[in-house]
FIROTI-206094 format. One record per atom (N, C-alpha, C, CB): x negated, y, z. Coordinates in steps of 0.001 Angstrom, whole numbers, padded with zeros to 6 digits, always signed. Each point is the difference from the previous one (the first is absolute). Glycine has a CB too. Layout:
// residues N
XYZ...
***
This chain:
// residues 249
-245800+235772+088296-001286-000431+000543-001118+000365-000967+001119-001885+001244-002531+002547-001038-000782+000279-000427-000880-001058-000497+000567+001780+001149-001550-002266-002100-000556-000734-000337-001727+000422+000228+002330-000654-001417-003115-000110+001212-001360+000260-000210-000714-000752-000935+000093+000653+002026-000964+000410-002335-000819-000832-000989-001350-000408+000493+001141+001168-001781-001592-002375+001266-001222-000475+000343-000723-000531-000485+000660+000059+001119-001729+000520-002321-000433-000368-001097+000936-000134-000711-001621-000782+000707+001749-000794-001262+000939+000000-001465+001543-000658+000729-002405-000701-002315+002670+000570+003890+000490-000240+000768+001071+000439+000461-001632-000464+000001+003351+000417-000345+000989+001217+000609+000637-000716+001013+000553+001438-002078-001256-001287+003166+001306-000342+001316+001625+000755+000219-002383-000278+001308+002901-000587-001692+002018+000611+000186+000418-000960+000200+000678+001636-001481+001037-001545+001434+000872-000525+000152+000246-000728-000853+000442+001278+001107-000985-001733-002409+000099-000977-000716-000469-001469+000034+000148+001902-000811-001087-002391-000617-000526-001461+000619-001104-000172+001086+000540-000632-002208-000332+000222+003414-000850+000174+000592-001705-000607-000011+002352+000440+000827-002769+000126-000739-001875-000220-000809-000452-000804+000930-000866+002344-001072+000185-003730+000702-000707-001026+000625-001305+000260+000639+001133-001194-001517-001380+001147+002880-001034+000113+000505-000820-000872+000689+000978+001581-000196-002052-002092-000263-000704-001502+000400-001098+000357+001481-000086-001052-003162+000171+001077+004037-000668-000110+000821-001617-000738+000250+002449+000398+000265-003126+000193-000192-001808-001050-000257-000345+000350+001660-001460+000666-003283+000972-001625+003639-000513-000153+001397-001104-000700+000247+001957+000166+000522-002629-000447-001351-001291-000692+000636-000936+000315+001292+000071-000254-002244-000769-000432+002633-001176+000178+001009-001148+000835-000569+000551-002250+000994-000750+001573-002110-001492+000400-000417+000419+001073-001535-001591-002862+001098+000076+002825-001597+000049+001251-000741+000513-001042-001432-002255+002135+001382+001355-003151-001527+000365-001017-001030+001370-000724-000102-002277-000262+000231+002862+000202+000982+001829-000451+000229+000861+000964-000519-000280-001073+002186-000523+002559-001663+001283+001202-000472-000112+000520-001767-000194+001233+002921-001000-001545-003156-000544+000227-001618+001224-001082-000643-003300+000438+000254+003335-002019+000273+000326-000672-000673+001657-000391-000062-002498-000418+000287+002816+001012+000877+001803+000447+000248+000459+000812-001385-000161+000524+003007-000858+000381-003199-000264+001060-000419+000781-000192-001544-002353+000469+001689+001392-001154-002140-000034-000612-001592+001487-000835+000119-003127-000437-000540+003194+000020+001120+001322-001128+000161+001337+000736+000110-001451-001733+001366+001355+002891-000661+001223+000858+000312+000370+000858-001229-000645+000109+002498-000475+000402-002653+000174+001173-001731+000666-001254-001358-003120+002066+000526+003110-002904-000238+000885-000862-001008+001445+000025+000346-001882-001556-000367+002586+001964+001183+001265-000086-000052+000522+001675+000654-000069-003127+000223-001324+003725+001007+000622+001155+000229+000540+001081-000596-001024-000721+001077+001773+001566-000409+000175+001269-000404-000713+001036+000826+002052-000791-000870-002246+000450+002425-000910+000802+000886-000373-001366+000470+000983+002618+000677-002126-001885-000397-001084-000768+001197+000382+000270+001438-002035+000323-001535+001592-001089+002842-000038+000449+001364-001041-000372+000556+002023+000013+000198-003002+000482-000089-001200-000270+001151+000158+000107+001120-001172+000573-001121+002022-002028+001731-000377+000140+001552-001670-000034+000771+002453-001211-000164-003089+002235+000089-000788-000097+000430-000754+000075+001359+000618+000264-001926+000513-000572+003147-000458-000872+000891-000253-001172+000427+000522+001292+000033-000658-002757-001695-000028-000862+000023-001490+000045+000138+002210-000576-000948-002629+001912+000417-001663-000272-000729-001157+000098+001119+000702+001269-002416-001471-002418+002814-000642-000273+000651-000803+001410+000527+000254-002436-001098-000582+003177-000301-001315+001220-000109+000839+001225+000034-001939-001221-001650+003595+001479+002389+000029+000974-000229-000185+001144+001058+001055-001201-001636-002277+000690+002158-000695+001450+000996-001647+000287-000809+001291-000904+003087-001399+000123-004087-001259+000320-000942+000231+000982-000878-000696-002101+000054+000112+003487+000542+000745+000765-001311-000787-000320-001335+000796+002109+001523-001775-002386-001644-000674-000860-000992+000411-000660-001058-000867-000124+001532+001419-001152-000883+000725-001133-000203+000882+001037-000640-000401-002074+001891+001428+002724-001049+001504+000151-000330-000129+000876-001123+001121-000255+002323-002116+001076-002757-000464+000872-001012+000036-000836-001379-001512+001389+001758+000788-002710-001518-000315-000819-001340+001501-000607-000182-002878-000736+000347+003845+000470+000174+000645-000997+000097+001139+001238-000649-001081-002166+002181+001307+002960-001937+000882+000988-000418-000464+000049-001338+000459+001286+002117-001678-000732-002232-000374+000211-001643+000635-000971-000792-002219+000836+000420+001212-002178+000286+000372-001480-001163+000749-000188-000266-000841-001001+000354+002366+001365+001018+001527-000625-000474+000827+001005-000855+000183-001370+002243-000808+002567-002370+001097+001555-000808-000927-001022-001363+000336+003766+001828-001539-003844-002083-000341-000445-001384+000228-001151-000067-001456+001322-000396+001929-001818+001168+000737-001651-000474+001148+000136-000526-000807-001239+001704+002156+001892-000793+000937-000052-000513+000430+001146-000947+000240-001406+001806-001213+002169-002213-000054+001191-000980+001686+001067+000439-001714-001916-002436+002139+002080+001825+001480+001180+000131+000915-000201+000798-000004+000362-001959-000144-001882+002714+001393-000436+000936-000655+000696+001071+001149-002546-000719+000461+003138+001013+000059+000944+001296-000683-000930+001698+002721+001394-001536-003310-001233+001813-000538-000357+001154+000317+000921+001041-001630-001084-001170+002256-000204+002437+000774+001028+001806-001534-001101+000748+004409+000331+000295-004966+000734+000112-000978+000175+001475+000947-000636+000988-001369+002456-000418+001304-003431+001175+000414-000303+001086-000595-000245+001007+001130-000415-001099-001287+000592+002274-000460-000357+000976+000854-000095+001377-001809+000799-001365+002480-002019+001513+001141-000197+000553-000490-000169+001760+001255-001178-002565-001217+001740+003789-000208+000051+001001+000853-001205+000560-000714+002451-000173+000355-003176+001432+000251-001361+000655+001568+000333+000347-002676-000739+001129+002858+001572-000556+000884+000379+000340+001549+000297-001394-002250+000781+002152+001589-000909-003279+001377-000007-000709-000414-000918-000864+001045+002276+000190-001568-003378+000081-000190-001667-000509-001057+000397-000559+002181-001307-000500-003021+001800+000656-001388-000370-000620-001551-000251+000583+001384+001209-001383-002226-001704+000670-000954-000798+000351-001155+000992+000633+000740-001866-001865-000411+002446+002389-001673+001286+000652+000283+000649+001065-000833+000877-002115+000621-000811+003193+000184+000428+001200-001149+001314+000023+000962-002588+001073-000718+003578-001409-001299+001477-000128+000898+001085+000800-001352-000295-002899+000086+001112+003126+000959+001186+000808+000148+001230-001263-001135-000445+002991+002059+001283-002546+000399+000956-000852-000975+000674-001286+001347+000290+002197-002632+000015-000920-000882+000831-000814-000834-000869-000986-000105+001700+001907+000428-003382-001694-001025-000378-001369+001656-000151-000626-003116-001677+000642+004047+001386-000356+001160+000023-001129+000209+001209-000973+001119-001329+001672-001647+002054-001232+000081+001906-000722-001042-000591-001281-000021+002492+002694-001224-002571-001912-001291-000138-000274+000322-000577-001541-001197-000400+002678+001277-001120-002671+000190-001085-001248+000987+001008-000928-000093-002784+001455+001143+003115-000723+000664+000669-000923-000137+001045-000858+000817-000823+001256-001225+001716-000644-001074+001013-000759-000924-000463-000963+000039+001095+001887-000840-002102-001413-000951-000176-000911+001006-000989-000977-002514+000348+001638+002994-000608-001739+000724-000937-001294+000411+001017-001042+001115-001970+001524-000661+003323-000841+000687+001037-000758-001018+000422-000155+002052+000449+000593-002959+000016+000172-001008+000791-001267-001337-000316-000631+000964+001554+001054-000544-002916-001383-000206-001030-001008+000702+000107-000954-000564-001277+001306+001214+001970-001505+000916+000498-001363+000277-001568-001542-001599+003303+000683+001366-004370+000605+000836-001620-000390+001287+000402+000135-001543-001896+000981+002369+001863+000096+000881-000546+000312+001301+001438-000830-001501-001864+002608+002620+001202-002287+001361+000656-000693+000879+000538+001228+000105-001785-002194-000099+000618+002537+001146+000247+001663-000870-000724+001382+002892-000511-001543-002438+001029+002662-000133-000554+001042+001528-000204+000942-002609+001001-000351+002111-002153+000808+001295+000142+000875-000219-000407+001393+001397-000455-001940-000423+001549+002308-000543+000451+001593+001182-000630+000574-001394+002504-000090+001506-002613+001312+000944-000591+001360+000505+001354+000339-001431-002208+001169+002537+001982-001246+000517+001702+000584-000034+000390+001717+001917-000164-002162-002530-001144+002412-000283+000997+001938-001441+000152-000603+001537-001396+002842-001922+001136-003111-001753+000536-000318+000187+001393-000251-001103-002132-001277+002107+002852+000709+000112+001265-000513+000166+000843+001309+001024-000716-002376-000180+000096+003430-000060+000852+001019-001479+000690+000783+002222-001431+000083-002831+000142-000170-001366+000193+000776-000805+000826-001062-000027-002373+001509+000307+002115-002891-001033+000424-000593+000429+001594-000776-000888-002831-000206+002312+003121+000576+000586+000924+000027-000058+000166-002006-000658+000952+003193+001829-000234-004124+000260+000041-001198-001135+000284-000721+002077+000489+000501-003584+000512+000254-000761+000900-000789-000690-001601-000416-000324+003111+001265+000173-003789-000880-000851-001540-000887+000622+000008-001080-000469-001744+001715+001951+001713-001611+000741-000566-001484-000356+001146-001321+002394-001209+001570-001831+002205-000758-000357+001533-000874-001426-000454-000625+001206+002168+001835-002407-002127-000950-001516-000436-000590-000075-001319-001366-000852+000604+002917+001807-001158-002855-000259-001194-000421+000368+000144-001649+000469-001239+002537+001179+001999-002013+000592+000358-001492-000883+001461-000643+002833-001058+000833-003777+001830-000414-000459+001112-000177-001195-000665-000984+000873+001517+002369-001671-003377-002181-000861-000276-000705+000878-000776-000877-002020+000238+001482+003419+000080-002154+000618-000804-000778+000529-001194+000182-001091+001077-000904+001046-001882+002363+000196-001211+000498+001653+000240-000036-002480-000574+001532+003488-000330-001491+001391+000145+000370+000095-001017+001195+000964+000701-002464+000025-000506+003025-000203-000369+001837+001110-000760+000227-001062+002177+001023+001271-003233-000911+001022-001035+000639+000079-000125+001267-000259-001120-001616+001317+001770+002052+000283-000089+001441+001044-001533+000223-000171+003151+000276-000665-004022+000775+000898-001270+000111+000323+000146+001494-001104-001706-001924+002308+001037+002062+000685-000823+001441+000061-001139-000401+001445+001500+001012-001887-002164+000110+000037-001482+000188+000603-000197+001497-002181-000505-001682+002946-000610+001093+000825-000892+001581+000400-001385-000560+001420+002265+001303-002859-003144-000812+000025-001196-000267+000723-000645+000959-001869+000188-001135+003304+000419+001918+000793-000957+001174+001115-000104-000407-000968+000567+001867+001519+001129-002406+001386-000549-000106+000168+001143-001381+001041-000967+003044+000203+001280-003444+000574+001019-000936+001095+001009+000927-000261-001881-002272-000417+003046+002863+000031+000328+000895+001500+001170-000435-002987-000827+000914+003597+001071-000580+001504+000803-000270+000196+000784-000956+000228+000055+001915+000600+000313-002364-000276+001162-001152-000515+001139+000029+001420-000744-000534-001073+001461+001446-000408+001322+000331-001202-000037+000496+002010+000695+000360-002364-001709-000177-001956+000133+000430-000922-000437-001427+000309-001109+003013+000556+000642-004046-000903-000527-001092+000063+001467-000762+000557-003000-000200+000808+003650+000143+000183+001103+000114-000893+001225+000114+001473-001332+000594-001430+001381+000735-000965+000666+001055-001744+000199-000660+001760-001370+002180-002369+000172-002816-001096-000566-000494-000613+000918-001238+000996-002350+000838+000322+002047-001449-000148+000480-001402+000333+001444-000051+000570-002229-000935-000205+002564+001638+000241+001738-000282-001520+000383+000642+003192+000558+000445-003400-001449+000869-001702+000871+000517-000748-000401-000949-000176-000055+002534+000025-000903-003472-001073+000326-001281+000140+000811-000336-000283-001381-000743+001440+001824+000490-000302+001384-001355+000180+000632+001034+000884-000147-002618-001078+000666+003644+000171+001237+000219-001979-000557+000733+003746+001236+000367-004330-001876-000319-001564-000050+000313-001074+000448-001397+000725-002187+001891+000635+002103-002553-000951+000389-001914-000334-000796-000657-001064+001457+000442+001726-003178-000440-000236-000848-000784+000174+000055-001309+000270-000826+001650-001098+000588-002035+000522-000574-001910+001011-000906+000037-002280-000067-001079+002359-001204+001345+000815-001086+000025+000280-000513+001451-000880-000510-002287+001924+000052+002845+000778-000565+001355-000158-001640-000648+002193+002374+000974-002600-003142+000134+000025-001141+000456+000611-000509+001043-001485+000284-000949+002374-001247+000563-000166-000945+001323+000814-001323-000027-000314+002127+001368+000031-002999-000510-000725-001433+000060+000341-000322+000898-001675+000073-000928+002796-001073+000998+000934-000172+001065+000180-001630+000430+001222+002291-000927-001412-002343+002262+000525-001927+000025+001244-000166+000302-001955-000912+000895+002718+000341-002504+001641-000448+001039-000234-001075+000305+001865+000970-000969-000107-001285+001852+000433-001066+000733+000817-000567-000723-000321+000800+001893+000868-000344-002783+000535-001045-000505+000964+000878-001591+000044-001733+003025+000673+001055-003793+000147+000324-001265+000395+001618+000251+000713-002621-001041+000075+002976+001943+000896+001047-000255-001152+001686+000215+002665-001944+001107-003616+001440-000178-001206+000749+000036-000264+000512-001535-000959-001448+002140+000506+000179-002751-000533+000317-001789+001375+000849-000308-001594-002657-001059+002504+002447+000955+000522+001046-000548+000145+001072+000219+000549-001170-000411-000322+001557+002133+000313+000928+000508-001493+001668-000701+001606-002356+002479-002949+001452-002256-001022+000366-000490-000180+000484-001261-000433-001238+001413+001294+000516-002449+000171+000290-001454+000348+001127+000035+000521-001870-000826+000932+001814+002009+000775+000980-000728-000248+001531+000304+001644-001835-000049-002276+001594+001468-000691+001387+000397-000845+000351-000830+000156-000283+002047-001167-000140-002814-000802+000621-000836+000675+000179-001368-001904-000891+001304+003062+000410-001547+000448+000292-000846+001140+001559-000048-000742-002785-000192+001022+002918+001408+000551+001635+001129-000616+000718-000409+000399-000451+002088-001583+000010-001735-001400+001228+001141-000621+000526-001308-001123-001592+002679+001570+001192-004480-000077+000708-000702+000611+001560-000498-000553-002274+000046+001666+002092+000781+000717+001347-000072-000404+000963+001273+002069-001234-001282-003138+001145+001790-000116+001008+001009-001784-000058+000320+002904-000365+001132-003537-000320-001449-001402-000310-000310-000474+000262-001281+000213-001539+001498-000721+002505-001924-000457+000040-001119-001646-000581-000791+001879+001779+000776-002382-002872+000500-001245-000380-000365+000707-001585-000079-002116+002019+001221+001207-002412-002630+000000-001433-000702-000041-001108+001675-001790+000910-003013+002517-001763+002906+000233-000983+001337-000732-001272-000480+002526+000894+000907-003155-001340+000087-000848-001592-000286+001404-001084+001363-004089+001206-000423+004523-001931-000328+000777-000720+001427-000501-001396-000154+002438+001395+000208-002788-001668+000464-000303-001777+000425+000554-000604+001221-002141+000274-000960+002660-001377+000701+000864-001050+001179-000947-000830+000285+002345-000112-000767-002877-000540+001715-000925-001276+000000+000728-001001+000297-001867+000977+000623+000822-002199-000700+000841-001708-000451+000155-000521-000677+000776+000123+000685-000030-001119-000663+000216-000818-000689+001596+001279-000683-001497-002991+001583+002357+003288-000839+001178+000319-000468-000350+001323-000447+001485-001454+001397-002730+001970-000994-000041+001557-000440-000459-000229-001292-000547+001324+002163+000245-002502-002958-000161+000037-001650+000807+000719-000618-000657-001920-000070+001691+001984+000137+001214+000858-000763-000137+001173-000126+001360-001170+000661-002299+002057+000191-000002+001568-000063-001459-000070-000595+001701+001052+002214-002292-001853-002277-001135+000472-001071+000045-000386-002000-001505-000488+002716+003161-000123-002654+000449-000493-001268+000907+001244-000162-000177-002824+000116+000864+003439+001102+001106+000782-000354-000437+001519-000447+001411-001519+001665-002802+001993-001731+000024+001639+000025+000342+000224-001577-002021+000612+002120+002845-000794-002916+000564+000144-000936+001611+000510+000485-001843-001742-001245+002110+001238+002047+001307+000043+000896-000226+001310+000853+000428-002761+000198-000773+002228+000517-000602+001345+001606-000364+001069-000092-000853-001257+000965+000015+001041-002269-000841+001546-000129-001164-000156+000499+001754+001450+000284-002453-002722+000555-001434+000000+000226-000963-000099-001093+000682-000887+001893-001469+001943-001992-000951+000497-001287-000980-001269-000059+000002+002938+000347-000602-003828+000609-001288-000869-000294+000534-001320+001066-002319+002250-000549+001998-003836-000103+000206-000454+000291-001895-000951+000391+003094+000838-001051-003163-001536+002273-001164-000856-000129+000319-001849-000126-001230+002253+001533+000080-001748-002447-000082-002105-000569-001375-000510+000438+001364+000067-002661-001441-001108+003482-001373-000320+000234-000825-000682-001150+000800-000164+002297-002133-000379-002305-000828-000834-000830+000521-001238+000116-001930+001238+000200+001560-002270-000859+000679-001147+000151-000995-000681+001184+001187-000157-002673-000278-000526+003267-000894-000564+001345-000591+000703+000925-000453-001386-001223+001048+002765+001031-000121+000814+001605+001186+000748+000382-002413+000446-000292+002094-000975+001399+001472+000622+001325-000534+001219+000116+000759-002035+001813+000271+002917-001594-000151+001539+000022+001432+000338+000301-002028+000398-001764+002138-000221+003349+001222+000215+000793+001236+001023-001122-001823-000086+002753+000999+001132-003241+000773+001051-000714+000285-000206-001221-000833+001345+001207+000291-002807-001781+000245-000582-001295+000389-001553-000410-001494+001827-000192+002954-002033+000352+000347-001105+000086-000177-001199-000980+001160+001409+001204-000980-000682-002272+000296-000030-001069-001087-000200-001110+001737+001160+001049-002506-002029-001710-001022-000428-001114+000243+001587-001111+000351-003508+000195-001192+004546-000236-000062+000726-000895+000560+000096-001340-001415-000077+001316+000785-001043-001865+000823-000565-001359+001161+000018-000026-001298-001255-000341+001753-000196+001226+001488-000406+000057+000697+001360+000590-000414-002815+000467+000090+003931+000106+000571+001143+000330+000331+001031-001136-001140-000497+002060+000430+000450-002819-000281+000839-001324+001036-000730-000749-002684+000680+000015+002621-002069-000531+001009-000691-000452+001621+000456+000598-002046-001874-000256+002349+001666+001324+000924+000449+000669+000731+001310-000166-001155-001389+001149+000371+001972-000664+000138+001984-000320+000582+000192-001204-002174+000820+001016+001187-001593-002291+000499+000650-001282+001527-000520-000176-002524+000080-001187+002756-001622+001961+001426-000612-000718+000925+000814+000474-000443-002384-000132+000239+003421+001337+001538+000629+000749-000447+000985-000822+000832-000619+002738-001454+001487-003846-000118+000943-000587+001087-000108-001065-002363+000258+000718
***
């Protein structure tokens, strides 16, 4: 499996690198996630369809600046998560291009991460554009119902890399324990025939285990939320995650 670098940042198959998620509304909520997260992160994630202003290109101009000089060298992922794969913004394609573009050539951000049906509509030459201004491109699947067969999680991860991802994602809801493993163990496979760094997340209460296990699995980045915020993709208190990680090291 191939690795990447990202800033001072190596996504692989080793300890997997803590990623704190900031979501605020406002510009002063996401500044102040901000400061709070760079104390324990290793990457940042700007979901930034939490952010009230993000059709201000204005706004979204200052807010990019402030947060790359807030959290100075930590790798920062552009997100802008569409309703349709659990996230907070209902926009049509052409302002989803739109934000995205302009985040990238804002020459803030590190990674973005895209929904891999977005790639269909928006066809590979976006991703190509994106990595051409130095951005690296996270292609995610999400299926917040079930942990859907092997050969379709399968199926997932080979169409990232073959759409031109930097890194494969994906983010799965089991039903019950044998799901979490089954999930482990495929990403722990899909290293011998995938050669791009794998992000795997289980959600739940029982999917805690695969964001403790990418030491095991081979999942390169694990997410820890702030203390006192729920964040579906981060079960787990940042800290006490970091704590964790290092003891299975």
């Amino acid at each position: 499996m191939m690795d990447i670098q990202v800033r001072d940042v190596r996504f692989d198959a080793g300890k997997p690198k803590i990623c704190v998620p900031i979501m605020g509304a406002t510009f002063e909520e996401i500044i102040e996630q901000a400061i709070q997260a760079k104390k324990v992160a290793e990457v940042i994630e700007w979901r930034a369809d939490y952010y009230e202003d993000i059709l201000d290109d204005e706004k979204l101009n200052t807010t990019l600046l402030t947060l790359r000089d807030e959290i100075r060298n930590i790798p920062l992922i552009f997100n802008l998560r569409m309703a349709e794969a659990g996230g907070q913004i209902d926009i049509s394609l052409t302002q989803y291009r739109h934000i995205n573009e302009f985040a990238v050539s804002s020459r803030t951000i590190d990674l973005a991460d895209v929904e891999v049906s977005i790639v269909d509509q928006l066809s590979t030459s976006f991703i190509k554009w994106m990595q051409s201004l130095g951005v690296k491109v996270i292609l995610s699947y999400y299926n917040f119902e079930e942990t859907p067969e092997d050969a379709v999680i399968l199926f997932r991860l080979n169409l990232t890399e073959h759409c031109g991802a930097d890194i494969a994602k994906i983010v799965l809801q089991p039903q019950n324990e044998a799901d979490v493993l089954r999930q482990m163990e495929i990403a722990m496979k899909a290293q011998t025939f995938v050669s791009l760094p794998i992000i795997s997340v289980s959600l739940g209460r029982i999917g805690k285990f695969s964001q403790v296990s990418g030491s095991l699995d081979g999942s390169c980045m694990a997410y820890g939320c702030l203390a006192g915020q729920a964040y579906p993709d981060a079960q787990i208190e940042a800290e006490k995650l970091a704590v964790m990680i290092d003891e299975l090291r």
